[in-house]
C-alpha positions as CSV (number, residue, x, y, z in Angstrom):
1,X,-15.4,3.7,-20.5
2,X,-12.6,3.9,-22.8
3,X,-10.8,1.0,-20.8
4,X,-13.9,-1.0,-20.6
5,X,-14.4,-1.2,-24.3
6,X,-14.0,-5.1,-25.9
7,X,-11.6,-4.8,-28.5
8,X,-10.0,-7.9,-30.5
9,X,-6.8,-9.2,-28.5
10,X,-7.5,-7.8,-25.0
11,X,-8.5,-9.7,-22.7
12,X,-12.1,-9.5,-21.2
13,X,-10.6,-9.7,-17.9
14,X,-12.3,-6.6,-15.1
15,X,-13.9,-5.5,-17.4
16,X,-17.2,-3.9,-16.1
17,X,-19.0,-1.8,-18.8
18,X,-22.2,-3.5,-18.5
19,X,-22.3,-2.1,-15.1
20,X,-20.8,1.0,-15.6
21,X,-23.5,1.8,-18.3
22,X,-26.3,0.7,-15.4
23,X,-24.7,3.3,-13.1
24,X,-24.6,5.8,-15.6
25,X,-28.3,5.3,-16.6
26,X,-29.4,5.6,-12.5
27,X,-27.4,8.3,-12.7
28,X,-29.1,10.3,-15.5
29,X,-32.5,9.9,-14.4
30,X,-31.5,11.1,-11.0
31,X,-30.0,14.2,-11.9
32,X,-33.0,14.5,-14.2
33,X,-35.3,14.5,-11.3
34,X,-33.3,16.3,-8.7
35,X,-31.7,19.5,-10.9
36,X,-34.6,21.0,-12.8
37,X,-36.3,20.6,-9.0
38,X,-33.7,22.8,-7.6
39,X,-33.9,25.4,-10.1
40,X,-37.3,26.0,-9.4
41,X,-37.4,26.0,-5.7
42,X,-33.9,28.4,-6.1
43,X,-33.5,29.7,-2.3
44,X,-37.1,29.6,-0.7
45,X,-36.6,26.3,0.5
46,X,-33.2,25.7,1.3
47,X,-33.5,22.3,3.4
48,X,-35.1,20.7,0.3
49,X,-32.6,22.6,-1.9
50,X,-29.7,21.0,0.1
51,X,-31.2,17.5,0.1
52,X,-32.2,18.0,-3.3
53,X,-28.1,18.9,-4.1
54,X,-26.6,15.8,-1.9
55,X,-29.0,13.5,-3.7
56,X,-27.4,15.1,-6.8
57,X,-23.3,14.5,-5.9
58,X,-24.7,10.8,-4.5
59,X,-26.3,10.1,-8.2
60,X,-22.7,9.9,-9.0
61,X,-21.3,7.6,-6.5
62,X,-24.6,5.3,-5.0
63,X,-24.9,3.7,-8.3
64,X,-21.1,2.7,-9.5
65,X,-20.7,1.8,-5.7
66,X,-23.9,-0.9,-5.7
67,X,-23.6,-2.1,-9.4
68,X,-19.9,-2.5,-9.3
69,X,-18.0,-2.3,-5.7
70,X,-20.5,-3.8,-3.7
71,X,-21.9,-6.8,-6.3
72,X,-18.0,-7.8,-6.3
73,X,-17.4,-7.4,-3.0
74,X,-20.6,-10.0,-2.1
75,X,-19.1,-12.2,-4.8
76,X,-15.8,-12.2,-2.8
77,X,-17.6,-12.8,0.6
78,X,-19.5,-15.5,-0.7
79,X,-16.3,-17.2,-1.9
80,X,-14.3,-16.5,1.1
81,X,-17.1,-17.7,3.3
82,X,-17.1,-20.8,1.5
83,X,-13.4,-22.0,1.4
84,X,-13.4,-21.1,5.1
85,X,-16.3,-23.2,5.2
86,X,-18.6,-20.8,6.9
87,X,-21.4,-23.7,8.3
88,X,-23.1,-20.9,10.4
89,X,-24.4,-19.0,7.9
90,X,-27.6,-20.6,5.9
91,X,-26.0,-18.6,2.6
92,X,-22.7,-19.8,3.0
93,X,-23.9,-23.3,3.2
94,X,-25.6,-23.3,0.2
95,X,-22.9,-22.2,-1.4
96,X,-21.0,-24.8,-0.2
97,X,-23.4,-27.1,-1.1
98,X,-23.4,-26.4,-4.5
99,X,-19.1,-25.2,-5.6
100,X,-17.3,-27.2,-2.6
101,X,-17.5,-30.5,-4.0
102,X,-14.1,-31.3,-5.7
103,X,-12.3,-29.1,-8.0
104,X,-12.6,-31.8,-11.0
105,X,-13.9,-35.0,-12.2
106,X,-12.6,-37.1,-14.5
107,X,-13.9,-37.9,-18.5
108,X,-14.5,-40.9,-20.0
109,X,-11.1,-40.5,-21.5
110,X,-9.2,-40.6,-18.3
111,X,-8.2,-36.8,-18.3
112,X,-9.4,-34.9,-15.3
113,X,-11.3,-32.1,-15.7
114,X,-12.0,-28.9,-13.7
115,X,-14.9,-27.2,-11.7
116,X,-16.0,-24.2,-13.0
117,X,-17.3,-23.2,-9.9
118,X,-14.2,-23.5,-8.0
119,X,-12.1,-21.9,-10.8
120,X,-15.0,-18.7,-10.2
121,X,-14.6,-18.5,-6.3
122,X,-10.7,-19.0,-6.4
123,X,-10.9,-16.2,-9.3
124,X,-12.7,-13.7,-7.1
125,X,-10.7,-14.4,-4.0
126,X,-7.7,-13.4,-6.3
127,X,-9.0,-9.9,-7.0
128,X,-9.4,-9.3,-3.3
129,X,-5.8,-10.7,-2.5
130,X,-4.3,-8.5,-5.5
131,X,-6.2,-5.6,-3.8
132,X,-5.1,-6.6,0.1
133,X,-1.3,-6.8,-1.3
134,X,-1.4,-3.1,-3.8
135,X,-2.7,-1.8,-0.5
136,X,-0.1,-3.3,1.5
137,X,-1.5,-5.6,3.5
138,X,0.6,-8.6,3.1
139,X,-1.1,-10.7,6.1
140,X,-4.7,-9.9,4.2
141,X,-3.6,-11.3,1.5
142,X,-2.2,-14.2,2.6
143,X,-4.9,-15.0,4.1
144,X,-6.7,-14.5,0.4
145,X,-4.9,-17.2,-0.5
146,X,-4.7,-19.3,2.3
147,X,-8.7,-19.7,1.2
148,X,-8.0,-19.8,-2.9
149,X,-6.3,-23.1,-1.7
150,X,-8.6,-24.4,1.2
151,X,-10.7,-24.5,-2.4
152,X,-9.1,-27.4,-3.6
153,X,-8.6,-29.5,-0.5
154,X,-11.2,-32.5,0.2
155,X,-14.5,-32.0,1.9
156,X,-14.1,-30.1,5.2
157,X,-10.4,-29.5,5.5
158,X,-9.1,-25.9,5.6
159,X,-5.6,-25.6,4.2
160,X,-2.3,-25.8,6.6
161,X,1.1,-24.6,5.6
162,X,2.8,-27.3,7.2
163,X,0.3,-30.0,5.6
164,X,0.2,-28.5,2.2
165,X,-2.1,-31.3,0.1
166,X,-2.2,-35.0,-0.1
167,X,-1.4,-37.2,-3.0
168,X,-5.0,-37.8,-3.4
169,X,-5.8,-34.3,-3.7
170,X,-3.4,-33.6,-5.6
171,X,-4.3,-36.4,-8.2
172,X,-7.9,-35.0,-8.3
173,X,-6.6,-31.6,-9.8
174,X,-7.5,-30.5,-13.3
175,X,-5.4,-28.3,-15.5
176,X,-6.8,-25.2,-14.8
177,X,-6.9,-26.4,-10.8
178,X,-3.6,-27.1,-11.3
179,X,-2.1,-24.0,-12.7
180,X,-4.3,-22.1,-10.2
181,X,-2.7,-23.3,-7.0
182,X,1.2,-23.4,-8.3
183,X,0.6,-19.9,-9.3
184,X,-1.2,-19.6,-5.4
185,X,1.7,-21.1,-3.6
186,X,4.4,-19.3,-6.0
187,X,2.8,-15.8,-4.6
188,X,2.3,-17.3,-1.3
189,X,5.9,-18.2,-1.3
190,X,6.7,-14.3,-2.3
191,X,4.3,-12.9,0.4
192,X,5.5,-14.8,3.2
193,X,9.2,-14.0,2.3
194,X,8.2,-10.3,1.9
195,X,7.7,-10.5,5.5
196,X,11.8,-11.0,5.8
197,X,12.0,-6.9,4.7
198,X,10.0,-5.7,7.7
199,X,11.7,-8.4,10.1
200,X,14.9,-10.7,9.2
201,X,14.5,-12.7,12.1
202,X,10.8,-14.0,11.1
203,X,11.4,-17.8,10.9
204,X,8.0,-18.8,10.3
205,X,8.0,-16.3,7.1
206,X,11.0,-17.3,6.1
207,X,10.0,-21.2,6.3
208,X,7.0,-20.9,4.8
209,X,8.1,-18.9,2.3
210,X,10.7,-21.8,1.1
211,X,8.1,-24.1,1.8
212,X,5.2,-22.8,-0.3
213,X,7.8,-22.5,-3.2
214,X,9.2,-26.7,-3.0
215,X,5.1,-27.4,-2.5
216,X,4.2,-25.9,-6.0
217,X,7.0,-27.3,-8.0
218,X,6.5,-30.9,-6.2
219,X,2.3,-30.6,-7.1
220,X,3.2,-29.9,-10.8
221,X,5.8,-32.9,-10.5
222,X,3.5,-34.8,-9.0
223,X,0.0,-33.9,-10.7
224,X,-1.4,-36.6,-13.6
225,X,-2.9,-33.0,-15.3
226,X,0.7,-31.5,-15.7
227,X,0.1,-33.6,-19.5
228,X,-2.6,-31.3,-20.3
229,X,-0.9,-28.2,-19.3
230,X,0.8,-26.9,-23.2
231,X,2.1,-23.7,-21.4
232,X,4.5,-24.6,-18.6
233,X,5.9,-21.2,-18.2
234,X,3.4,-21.4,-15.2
235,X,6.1,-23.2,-13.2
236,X,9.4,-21.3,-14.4
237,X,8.8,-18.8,-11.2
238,X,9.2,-21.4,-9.3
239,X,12.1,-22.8,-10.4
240,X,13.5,-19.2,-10.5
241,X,12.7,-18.2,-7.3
242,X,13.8,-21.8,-5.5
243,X,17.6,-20.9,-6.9
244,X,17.1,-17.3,-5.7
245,X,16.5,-19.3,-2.4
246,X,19.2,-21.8,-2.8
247,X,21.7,-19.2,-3.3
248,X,20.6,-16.7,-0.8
249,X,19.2,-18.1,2.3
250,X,19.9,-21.5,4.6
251,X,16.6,-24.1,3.9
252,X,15.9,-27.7,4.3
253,X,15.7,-30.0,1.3
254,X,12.6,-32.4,1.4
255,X,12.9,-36.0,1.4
256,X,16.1,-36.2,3.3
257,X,18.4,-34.9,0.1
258,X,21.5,-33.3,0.4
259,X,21.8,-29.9,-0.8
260,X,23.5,-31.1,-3.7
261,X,21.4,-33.8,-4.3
262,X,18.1,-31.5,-4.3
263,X,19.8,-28.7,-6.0
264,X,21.0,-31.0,-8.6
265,X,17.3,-32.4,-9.5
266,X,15.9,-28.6,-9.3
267,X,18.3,-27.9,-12.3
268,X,17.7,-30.7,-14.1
269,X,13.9,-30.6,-13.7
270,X,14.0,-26.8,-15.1
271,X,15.7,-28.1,-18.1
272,X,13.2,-30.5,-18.5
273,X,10.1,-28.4,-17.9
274,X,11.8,-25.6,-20.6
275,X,10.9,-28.4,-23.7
276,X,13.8,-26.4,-25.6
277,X,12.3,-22.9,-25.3
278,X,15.8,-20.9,-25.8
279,X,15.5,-18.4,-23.3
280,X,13.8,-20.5,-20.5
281,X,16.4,-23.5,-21.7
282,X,19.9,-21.6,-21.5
283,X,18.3,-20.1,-18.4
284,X,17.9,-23.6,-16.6
């Protein structure tokens, strides 16, 4: 509860007291039916007495487990169904129906602007990936985000690795969009090379991995909504983490560069992207 309570300058973000309140409410009027019971059967009955106990301990669990675990867990089901575009199940498609259109639209002014609704699902298939990855399970959550990004892809197209997104698609993405699949790729890229720990030989991981890193820093290149993004610290991973790469492990520039070439224009872009921001600057 103490976590849970809104104070000025934290963010909102998991916090569930509304829920946890509900639980504890279910779980008061319970315990207020089940214990006073108990104490006047005492040992005459003891199969009722048992139940009557169980139902007791469960008062505790049942309710935080429905209000909270499982709501969220639907949530991330629904959204997960969606971006892997789940057209056998009736629920899935109206789900699809109504958040898988595009994930923005343009304003009068010309500035592209973002679905909530796709911001929501890619938000609640984030929590699951966080969870997949604290638990260890690095191929889970990769898939997470495999489906965070099949989000923002055009009508009926999953997302590929090796395809990464079109121009198009990339043009339609608002800021928020944006931010959310640079910061997808970056911890894609950071999955997929954790695989390298458990097996050194892993080509595909380690491909990928270098792959998913030059994707997100050529999207926010690339993307018209970059101009609305004030904050571009959301891109300095990537920049870090492509000279960890250049320095450490054999890759394959894009477009044909040399080495030089592409490491040249990856320093020189940082610079750029710092806008005189001392640390991030003398860092580029």
């Amino acid at each position: 509860l103490l976590i849970n309570v809104k104070s000025k300058g934290v963010p909102d973000k998991f916090r569930e007291l509304d829920d946890i309140v509900a639980s504890m409410t279910s779980s008061f009027w319970m315990l207020l039916a089940t214990l006073p019971t108990v104490g006047m059967i005492g040992q005459t009955q003891p199969n009722a007495r048992a139940y009557l106990l169980a139902a007791s301990v469960l008062s505790f669990v049942l309710p935080l487990s429905y209000n909270i675990a499982q709501t969220r867990l639907q949530n991330v089901t629904m959204s997960t169904g969606l971006a892997r575009g789940n057209a056998n199940s009736k629920q899935g498609s109206s789900i699809q129906r109504q958040t898988k259109r595009t994930s923005s639209s343009s304003s009068r002014d010309g500035k592209v602007k973002d679905d909530p609704q796709i911001l929501q699902a890619a938000e609640e298939t984030a929590i699951m990936g966080k969870m997949f990855d604290t638990m260890g399970s690095t191929s889970k959550a990769v898939a997470m985000n495999r489906d965070i990004l099949t989000l923002f892809k055009v009508e009926g197209d999953d997302f590929s690795w090796e395809a990464g997104f079109t121009l198009p698609e990339i043009h339609s993405l608002g800021p928020k969009s944006l931010e959310v699949v640079v910061k997808t790729l970056l911890g894609s890229s950071k999955l997929w090379r954790s695989f390298l720990y458990m097996n050194s030989d892993n080509e595909e991981a380690k491909r990928r991995g270098v792959k998913c890193c030059m994707d997100a820093l050529d999207i926010f290149d690339k993307a018209p909504a970059k101009t609305q993004v004030s904050d571009r610290s959301v891109i300095f991973p990537g920049y870090s983490a492509m000279s960890n790469i250049a320095r450490t492990m054999t890759y394959v520039p894009p477009n044909n560069m040399s080495h030089e070439e592409f490491e040249l224009s990856l320093g020189e872009n940082f610079v750029k992207e710092t806008q005189y921001q001392q640390y991030h600057h003398c860092r580029a």
